[in-house]
N, C-alpha and C positions, 0 to 999 in steps of 0.2 A: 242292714240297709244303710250304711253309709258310717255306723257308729267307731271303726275303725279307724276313719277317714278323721274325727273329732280327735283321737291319742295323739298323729301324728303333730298335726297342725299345733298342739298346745307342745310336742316339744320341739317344733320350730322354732315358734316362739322363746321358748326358753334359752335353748339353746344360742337364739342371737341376741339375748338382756345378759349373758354371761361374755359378752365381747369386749376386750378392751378398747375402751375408750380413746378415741386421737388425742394428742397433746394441747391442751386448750394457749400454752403460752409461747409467745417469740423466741427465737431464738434471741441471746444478747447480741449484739453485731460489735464486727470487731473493726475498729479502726487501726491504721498507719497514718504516723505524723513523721514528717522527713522537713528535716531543720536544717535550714543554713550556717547557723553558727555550730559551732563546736562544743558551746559552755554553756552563754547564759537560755537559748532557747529551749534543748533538750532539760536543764536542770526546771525552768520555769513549768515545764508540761510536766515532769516527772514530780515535781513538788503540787501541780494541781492533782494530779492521780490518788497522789498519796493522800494531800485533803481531802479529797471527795470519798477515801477509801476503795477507787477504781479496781479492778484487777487487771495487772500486766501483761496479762493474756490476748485480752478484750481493748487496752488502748497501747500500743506498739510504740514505740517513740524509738525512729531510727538513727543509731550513734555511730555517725561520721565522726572520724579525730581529724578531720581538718574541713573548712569553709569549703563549698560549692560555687560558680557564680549561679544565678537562678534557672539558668538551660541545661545545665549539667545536675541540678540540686532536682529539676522535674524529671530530665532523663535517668538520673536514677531511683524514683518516685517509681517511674513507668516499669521498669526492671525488677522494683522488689516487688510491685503489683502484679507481674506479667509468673513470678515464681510460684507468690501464695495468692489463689485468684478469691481468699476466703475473706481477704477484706471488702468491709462494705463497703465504704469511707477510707480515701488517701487525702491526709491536706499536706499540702506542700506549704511550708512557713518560709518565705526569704521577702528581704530587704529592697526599698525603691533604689536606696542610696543611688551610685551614683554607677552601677551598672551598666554594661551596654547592652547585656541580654537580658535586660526585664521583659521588653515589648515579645520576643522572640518566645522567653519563655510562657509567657503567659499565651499567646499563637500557639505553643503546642501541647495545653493545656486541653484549650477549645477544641482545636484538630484530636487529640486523642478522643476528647470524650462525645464528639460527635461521632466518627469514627469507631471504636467500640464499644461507646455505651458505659462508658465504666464514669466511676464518680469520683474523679481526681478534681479537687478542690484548691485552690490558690487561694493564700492569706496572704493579703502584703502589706507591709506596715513602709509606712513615708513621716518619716522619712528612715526611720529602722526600728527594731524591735526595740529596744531601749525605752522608745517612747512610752510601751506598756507599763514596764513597770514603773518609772517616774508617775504615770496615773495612779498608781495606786495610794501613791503619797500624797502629792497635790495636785488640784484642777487647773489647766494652764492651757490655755490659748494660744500662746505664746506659737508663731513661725522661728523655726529653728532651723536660717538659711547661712551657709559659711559666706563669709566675706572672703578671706585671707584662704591660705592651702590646709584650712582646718576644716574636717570634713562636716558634713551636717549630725552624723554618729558621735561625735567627741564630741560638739557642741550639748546635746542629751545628755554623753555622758556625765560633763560635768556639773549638769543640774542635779543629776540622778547621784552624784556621789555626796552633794549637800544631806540628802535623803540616809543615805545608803553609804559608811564612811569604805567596807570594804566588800 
């Protein structure tokens, strides 16, 4: 009278406490960083990875052997994104200096990431990346504007090499 019906049910039961379990954790997300300079930015990112003990998998540091200006430095941001769509995070690293396609590049920053959605990120250092690491040395205030045809870059740099002989 029904006591068949009691076998079944107890190995339903069992049968779905024997199921693997879903994955409780994130995936790591992988980042792209695409650098304007050629030396000191990509070595800068590549030496914090290595501090942190990152894996080179997981944070990308894209090596151009020569300068972008910043609309060409995001356009090819956009391209290595558009190959491997498995980044989560693109920052794009370049310079205020004294470019004429900052404004432009940073426009097509916006325009992408409204547009697809994706998370292309703009770092921009003013007056250039230089300035980072002279902070690591000392705290300065200090407006670092050229007078003469020396750029606002060299001007940094030679603070940065008081710090930093080579």
């Amino acid at each position: 009278m029904g006591t068949a019906n009691l076998f079944h049910k107890k190995k339903a039961r069992q049968a779905e406490s024997h199921r693997r379990e879903k994955a409780r954790r994130d995936p790591i997300p992988r980042v792209l960083i695409v650098c304007e300079g050629a030396k000191t930015e990509p070595n800068y990112f590549k030496g914090l990875r290595s501090a942190f003990g990152l894996n080179p998998m997981n944070i990308v540091i894209a090596d151009k052997k020569h300068g972008l200006d910043p609309k060409g430095l995001v356009e090819y941001a956009v391209e290595e994104y558009k190959k491997d769509h498995d980044f989560n995070d693109v920052f794009c690293v370049f310079d205020r200096d004294k470019h004429t396609t900052y404004n432009a590049a940073l426009d097509k920053i916006s325009a992408f990431r409204m547009k697809k959605g994706a998370k292309l990120h703009p770092i921009t250092s003013i007056p250039c990346f230089e300035i980072w690491l002279l902070l690591h040395f000392t705290y300065t205030t200090r407006p670092f504007c050229a007078a003469c045809d020396d750029s606002n870059c060299e001007l940094v740099m030679s603070e940065l090499k008081q710090h930093m002989p080579d």
